[in-house]
C-alpha positions as a Python dict, from the first residue, in 0.01 Angstrom:
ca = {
    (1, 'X'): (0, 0, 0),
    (2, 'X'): (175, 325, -121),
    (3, 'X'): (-22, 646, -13),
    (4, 'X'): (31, 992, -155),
    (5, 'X'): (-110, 1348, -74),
    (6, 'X'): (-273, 1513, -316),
    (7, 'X'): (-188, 1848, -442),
    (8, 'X'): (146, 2033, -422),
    (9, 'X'): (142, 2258, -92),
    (10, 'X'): (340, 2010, 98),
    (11, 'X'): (614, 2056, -164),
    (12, 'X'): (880, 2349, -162),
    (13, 'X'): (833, 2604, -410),
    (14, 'X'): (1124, 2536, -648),
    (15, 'X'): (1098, 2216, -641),
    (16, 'X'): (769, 2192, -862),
    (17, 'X'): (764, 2202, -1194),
    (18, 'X'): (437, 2302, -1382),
    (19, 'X'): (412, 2117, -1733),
    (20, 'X'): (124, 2301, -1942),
    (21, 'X'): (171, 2052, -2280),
    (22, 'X'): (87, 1707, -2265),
    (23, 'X'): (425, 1461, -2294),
    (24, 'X'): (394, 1306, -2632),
    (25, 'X'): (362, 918, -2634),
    (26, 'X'): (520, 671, -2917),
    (27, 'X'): (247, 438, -2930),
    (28, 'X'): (481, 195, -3152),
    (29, 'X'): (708, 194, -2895),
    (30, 'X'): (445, 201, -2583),
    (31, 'X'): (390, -184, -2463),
    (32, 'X'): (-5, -276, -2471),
    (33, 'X'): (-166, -380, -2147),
    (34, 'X'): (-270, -728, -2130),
    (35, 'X'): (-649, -800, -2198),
    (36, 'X'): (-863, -950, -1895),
    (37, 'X'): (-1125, -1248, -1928),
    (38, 'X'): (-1046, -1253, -2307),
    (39, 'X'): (-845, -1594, -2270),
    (40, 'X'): (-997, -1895, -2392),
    (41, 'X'): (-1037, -2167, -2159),
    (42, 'X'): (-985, -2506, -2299),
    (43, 'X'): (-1322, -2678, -2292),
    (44, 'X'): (-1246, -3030, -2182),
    (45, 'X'): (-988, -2880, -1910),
    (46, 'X'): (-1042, -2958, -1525),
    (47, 'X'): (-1241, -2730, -1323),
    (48, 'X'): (-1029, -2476, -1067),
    (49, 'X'): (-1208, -2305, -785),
    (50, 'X'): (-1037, -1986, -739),
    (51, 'X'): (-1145, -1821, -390),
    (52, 'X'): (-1019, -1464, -327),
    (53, 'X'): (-1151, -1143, -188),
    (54, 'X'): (-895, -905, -296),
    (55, 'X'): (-1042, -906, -686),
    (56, 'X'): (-691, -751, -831),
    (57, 'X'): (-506, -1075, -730),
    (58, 'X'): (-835, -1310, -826),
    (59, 'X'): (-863, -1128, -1171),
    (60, 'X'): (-441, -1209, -1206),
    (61, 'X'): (-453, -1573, -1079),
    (62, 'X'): (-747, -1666, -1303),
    (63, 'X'): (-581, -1527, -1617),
    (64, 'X'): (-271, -1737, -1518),
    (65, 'X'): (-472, -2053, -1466),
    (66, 'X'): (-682, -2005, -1757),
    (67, 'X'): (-441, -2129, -2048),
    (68, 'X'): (-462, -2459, -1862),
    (69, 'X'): (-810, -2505, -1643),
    (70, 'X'): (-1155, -2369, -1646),
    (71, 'X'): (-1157, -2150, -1358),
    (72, 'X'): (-1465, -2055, -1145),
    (73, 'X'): (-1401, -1775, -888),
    (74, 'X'): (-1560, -1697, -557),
    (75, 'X'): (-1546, -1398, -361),
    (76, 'X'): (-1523, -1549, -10),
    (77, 'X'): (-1486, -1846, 165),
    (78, 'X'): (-1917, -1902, 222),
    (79, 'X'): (-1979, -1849, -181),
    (80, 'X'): (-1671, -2082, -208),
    (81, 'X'): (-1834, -2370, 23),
    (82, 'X'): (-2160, -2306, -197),
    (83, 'X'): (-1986, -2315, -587),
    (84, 'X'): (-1813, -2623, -473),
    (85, 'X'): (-2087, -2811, -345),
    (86, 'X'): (-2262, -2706, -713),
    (87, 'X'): (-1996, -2765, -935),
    (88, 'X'): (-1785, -2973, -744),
    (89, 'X'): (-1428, -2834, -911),
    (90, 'X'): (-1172, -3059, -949),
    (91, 'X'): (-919, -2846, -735),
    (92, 'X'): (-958, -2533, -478),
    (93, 'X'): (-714, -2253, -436),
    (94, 'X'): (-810, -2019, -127),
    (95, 'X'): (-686, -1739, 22),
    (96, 'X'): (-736, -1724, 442),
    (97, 'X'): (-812, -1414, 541),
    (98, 'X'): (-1181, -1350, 393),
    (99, 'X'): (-1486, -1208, 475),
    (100, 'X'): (-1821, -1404, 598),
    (101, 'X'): (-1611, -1739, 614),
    (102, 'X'): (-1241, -1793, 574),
    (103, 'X'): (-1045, -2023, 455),
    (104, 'X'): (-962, -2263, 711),
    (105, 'X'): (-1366, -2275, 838),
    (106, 'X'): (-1443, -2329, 459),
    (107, 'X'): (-1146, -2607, 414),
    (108, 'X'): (-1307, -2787, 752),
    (109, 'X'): (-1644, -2820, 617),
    (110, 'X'): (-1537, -2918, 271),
    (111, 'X'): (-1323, -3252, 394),
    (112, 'X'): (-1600, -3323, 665),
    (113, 'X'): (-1807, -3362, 338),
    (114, 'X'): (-1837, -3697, 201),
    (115, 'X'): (-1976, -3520, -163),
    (116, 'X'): (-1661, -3272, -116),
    (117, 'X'): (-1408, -3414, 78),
    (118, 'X'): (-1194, -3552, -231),
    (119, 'X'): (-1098, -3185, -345),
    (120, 'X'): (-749, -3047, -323),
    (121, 'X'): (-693, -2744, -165),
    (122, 'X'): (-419, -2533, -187),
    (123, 'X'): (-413, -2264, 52),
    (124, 'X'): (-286, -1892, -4),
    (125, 'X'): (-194, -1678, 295),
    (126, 'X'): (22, -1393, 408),
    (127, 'X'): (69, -1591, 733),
    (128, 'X'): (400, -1733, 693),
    (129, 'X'): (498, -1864, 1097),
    (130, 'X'): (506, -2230, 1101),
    (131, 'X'): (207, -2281, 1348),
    (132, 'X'): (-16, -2122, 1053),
    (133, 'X'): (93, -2355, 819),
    (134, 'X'): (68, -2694, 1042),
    (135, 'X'): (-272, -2539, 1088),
    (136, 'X'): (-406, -2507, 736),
    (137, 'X'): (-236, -2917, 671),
    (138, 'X'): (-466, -3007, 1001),
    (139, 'X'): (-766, -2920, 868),
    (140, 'X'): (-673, -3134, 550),
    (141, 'X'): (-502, -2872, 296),
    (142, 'X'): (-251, -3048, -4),
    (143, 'X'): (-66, -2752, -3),
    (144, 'X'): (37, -2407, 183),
    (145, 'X'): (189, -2144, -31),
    (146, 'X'): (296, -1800, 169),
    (147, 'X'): (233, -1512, -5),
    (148, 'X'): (438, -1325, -197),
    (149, 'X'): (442, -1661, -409),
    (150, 'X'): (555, -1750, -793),
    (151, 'X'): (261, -1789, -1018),
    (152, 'X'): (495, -2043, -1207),
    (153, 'X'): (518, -2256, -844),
    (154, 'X'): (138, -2250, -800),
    (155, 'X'): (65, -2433, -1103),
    (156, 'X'): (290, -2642, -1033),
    (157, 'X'): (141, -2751, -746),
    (158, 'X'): (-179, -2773, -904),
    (159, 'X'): (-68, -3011, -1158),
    (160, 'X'): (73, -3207, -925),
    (161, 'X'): (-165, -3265, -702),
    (162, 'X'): (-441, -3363, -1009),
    (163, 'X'): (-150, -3599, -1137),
    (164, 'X'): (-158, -3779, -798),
    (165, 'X'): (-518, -3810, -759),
    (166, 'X'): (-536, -4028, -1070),
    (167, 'X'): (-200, -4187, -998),
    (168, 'X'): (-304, -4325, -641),
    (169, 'X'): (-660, -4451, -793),
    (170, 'X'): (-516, -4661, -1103),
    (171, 'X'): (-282, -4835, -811),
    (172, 'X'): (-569, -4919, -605),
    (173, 'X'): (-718, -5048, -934),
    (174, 'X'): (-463, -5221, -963),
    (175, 'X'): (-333, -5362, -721),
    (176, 'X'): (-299, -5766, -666),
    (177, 'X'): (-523, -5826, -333),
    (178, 'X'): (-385, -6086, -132),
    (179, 'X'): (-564, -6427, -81),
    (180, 'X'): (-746, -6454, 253),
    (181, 'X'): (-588, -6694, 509),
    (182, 'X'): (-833, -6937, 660),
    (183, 'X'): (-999, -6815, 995),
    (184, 'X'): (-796, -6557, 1010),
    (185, 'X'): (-959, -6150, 1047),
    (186, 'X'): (-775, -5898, 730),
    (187, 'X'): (-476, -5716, 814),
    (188, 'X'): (-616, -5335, 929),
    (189, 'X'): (-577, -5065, 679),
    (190, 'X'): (-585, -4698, 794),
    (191, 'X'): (-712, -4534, 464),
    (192, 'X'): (-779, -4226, 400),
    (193, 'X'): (-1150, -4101, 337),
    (194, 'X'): (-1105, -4102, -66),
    (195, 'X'): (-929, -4488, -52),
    (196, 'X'): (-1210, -4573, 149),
    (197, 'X'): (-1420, -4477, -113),
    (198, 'X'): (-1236, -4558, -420),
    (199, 'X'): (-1171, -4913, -223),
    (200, 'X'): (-1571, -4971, -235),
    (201, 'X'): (-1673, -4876, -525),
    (202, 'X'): (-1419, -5129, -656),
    (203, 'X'): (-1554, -5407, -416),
    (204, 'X'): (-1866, -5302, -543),
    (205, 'X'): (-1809, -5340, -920),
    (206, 'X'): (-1623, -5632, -890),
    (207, 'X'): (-1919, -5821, -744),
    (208, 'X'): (-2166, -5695, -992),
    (209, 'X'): (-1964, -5649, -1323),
    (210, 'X'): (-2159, -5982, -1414),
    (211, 'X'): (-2507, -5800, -1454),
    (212, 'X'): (-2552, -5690, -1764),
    (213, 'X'): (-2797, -5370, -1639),
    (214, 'X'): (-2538, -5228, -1404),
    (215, 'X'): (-2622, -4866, -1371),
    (216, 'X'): (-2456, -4586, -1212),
    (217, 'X'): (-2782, -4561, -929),
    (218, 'X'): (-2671, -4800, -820),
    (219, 'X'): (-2299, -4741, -769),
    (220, 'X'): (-2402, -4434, -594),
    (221, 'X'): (-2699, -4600, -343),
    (222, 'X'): (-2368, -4813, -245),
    (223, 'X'): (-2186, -4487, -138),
    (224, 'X'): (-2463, -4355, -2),
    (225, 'X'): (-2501, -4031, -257),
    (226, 'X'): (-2694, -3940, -529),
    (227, 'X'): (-2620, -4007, -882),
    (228, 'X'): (-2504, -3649, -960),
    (229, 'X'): (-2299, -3626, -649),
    (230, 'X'): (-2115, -4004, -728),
    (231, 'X'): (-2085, -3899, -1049),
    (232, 'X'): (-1892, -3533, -997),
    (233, 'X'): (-1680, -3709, -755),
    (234, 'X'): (-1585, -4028, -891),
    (235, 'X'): (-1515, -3857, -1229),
    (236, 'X'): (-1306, -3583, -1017),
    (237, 'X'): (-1088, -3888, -836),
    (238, 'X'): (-1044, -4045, -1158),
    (239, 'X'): (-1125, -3893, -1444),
    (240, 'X'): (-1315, -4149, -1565),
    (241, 'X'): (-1642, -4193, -1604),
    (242, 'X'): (-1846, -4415, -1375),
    (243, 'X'): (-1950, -4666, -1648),
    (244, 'X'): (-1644, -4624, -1850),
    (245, 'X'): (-1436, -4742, -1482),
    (246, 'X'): (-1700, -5082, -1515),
    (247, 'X'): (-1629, -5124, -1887),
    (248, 'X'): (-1239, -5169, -1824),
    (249, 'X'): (-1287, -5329, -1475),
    (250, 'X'): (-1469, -5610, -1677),
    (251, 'X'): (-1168, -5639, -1983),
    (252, 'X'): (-975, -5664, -1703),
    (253, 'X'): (-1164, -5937, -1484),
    (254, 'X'): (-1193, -6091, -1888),
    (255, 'X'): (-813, -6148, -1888),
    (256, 'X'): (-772, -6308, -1545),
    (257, 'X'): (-1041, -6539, -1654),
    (258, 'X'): (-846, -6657, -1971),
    (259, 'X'): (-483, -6581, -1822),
    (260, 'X'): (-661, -6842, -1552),
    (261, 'X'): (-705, -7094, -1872),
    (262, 'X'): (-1045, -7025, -1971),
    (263, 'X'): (-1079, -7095, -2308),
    (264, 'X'): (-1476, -7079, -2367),
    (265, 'X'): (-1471, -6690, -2496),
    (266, 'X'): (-1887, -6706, -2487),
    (267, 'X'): (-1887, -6808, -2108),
    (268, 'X'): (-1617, -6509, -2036),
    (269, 'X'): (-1847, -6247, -2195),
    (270, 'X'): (-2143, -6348, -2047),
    (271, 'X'): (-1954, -6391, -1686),
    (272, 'X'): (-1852, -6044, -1704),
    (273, 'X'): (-2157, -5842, -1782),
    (274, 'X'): (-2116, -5827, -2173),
    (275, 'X'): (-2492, -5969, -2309),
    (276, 'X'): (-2336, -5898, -2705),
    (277, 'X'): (-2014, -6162, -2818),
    (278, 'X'): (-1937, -5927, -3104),
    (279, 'X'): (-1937, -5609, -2862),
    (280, 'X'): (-1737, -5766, -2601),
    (281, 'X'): (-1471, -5897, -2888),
    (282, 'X'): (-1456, -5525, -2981),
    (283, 'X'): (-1397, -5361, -2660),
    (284, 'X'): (-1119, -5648, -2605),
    (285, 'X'): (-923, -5577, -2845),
    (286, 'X'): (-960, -5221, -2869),
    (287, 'X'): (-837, -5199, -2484),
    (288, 'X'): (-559, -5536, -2549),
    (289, 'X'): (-500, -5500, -2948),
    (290, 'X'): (-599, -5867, -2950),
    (291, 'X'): (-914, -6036, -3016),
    (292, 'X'): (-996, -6269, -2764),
    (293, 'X'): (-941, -6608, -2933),
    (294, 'X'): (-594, -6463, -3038),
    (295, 'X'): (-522, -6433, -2724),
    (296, 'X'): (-631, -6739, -2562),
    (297, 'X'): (-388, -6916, -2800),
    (298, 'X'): (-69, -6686, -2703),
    (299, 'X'): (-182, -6596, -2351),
    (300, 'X'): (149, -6730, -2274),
    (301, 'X'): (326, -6441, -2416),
    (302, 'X'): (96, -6194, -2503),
    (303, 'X'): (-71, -6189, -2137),
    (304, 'X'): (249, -6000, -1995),
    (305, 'X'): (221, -5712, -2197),
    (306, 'X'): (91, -5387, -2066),
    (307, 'X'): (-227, -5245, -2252),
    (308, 'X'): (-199, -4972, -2468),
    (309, 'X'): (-430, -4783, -2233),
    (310, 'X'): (-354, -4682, -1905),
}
């Protein structure tokens, strides 16, 4: 903040000098000022909930984060709680200090949230003493950033922590779950609240891939949510979509069944869900490049290579 007084009578005498003609500018020469709000945001990009009170700095962030995300903004932390809970944004970047609700009380009731408590939030403050910081990571922030801060270093950040969302769900998907010992309870797992429900909606799909009608209701009546809710989340964890997550759990559960030594390719498709031969022979070897009787005759070698898709 930089505060001058007006007029000249605090100035001595000869030390003003009065300039009647207007300086002539070289508008070649003079750079242009940078357009706001005229940037194009890609279409298909992931959602970014910008929430800021001091609209200078929102207006500047969002043009940054626009050549890469759609951004939403919100003036304070209550109209943040509210756009997220609507449009459930893929990623949150909040200031503290704010009007009506800050920061932290915002970042509390968005991770007690089963619908919200997936987001990312990076959190922008001024407060730089250490207590601050373990603070904000309490109450379930990704990331602190202390203001002043490098534009370059916050989307960083942010493109990290979307990375790792979808990193840490394809290794629960899949991961090799260890056979169950005989009379004896699982090991414990201390999960976090997004395993927990990444982990059932897996356990879920796995024991009714074989149904041919398997709908996203209900996916979400087994997570307790409502179809728009499971389907703003899930997609936000994994950027996949709900039925497109079943379609490749069954090609997968397909290829343990023949890598098993199934050989009947009819009794496959109908075991996983598929109620069409020709459309389950398309999907597998679109997602393997192999049709499924080539592959029951080379499982041997073919079965330990990765699929294209991943």
């Amino acid at each position: 903040m930089v505060e001058l007084q007006k007029d000249k009578a605090h100035f001595a005498p000869d030390s003003v000098i009065i300039i009647t003609t207007p300086p002539v500018v070289n508008e070649e020469s003079a750079p242009a000022l940078p357009a706001t709000n005229t940037l194009q945001e890609p279409s298909d990009a992931q959602l970014v909930l910008l929430v800021e009170d001091n609209t200078e700095l929102s207006s500047f962030l969002a043009n940054q984060l626009r050549t890469q995300y759609r951004v939403e903004i919100a003036a304070d932390g209550l109209q943040g709680l509210h756009k997220a809970q609507q449009q459930m944004p893929d990623l949150i970047v909040s200031d503290i200090m704010m009007p009506n609700m800050d920061g932290i009380t915002m970042l509390d009731q968005l991770k007690r949230d089963p619908v919200t408590s997936h987001i990312p939030v990076v959190l922008l403050s001024a407060r730089y003493d250490v207590q601050s910081q373990i603070e904000g990571l309490q109450y379930g922030a990704d990331y602190y950033i202390t203001k002043p801060f490098h534009t370059e270093f916050l989307k960083a950040s942010i493109n990290n922590l979307l990375r790792q969302r979808t990193k840490v769900f394809r290794n629960m998907q899949n991961k090799e779950k260890p056979k169950a010992a005989v009379l004896n309870p699982s090991d414990v797992v201390i999960t976090t609240q997004d395993e927990q429900f990444l982990d059932a909606v897996i356990s879920f799909v796995e024991e009714s891939m074989h149904e041919p009608e398997f709908e996203i209701e209900a996916m979400a009546t087994s997570a307790n949510m409502s179809r728009s809710a499971f389907y703003k989340k899930f997609k936000s964890l994994t950027n996949m979509a709900p039925l497109e997550f079943v379609n490749e759990m069954r090609l997968k559960r397909a290829k343990q069944l023949f890598d098993a030594g199934e050989q009947n390719v009819s009794s496959v498709n109908y075991s996983t869900g598929f109620n069409s031969a020709k459309y389950f022979s398309t999907c597998f070897k679109k997602y393997f490049e192999c049709p499924p009787s080539d592959y029951i005759k080379n499982r041997t070698t073919i079965g330990e290579q990765t699929p294209n898709k991943k």
